[in-house]
N, C-alpha and C positions, 0 to 999 in steps of 0.2 A: 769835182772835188774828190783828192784822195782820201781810203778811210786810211787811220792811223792805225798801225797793228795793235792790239792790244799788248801787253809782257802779260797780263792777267791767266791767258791761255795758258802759256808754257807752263802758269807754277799751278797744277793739279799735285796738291797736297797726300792725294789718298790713292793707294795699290791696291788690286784685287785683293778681296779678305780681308780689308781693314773696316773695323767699325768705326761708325760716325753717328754723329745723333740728328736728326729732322726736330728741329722744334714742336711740330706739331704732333709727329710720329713714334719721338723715342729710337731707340737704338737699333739701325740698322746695318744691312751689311752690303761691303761695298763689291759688287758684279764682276764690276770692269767700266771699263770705258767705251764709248760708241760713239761711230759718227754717222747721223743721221741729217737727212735731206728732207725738210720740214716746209712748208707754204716758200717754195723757193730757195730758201735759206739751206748753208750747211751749217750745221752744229757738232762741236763736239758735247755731248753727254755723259755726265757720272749715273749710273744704272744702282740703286740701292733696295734690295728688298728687307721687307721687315717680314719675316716669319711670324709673330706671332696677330699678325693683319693678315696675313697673305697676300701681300700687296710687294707691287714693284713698282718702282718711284726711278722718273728719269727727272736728272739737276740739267739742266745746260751749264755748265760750265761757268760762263759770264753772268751766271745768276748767283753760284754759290755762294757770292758774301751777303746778299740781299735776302738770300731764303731762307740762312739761318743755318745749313747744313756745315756742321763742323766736327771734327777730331770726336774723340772720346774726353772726356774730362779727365785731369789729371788726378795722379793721387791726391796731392794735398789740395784739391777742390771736394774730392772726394768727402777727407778728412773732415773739413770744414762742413758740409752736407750735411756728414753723421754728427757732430757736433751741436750743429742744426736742430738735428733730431732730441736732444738730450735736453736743450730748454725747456723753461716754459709757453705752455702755452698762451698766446696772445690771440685771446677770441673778440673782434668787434665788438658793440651792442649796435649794431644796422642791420637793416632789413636782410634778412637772408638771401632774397634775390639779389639786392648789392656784394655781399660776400660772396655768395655765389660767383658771379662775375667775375669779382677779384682773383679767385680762387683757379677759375680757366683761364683765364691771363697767365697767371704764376705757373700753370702746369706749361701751357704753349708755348710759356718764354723759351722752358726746353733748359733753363738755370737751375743745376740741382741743389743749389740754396733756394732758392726761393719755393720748388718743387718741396723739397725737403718741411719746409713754413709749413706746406698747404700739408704736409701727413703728419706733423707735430699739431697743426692746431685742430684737424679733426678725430687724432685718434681719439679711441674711448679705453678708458683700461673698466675691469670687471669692477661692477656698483656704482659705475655711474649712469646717467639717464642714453636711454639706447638714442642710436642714432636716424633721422630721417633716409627716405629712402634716398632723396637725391646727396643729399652729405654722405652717403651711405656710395653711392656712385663717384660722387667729386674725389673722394679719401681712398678707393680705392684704384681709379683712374692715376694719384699722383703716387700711390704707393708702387703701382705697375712699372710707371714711367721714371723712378727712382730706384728700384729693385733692376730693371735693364739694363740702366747707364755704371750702377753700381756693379752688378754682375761681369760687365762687359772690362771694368777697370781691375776687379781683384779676379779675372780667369774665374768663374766658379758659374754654376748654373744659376739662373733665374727663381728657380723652388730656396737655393741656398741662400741667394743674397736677402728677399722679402724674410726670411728667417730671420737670420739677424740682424736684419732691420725695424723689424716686430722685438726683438730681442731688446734693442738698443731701447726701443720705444717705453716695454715695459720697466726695465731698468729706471727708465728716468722720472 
């Protein structure tokens, strides 16, 4: 039995230097590409590290629509994010372990809307009741992972973008 060529190889979307985001990982940068001889197998691999993990992450290729790794968001997903940001917040009343959960989903999705939810419903602004340590970790985990993707779309460093994305926050 012949295998079938994939077309999926040929369209590798990203060039060395291009950001892309890992769902898991946040906004990383793209190497290059490689081709590596695995338990038999050759693969070609996208090579992405994430500076602020210190970590280098190989995609296989014929994995990237499954793994999640994609482009940078555009601007007007952007828009929509910071948008996001500017509602109300929409707190549960369930078990905190439940939100919890909710909440690392929302970050993993790696959708800076839904990332965006998770840093609008736990901010705290000044007089209100302080935050638990692990809210305290969730809030600043998706604040991280929304400051990158953000950073990575309007060119500007990561210190800049968590700015004015605090900024937007107190505003609203």
């Amino acid at each position: 039995m012949a295998k079938a060529k994939s077309t999926k190889k040929d369209k590798i979307a990203f060039k060395t230097g291009d950001f892309v985001v890992y769902p898991t990982h946040g906004v990383g940068q793209v190497q290059g590409i490689e081709k590596e001889t695995i338990a038999g197998h050759a693969l070609k691999l996208v090579v992405v590290t994430f500076d602020n993990d210190r970590m280098t992450l190989r995609v296989p290729t014929n994995k990237m629509e499954t793994s999640g790794l994609r482009k940078v968001s555009s601007r007007k997903i952007m828009d929509n994010a910071v948008t996001t940001l500017k509602g109300r917040a929409r707190v549960k009343r369930t078990m905190w372990s439940r939100r919890a959960q909710e909440y690392e989903a929302k970050i993993n999705s790696g959708d800076p809307c839904l990332i965006a939810e998770v840093v609008r419903d736990l901010h705290r602004n000044v007089g209100q009741p302080d935050q638990s340590f692990s809210e305290r970790q969730i809030y600043e985990a998706a604040l991280e992972r929304l400051a990158g993707e953000f950073a990575a779309v309007e060119s500007i460093d990561k210190e800049k973008a968590t700015e004015k994305l605090e900024a937007v926050l107190q505003a609203a």
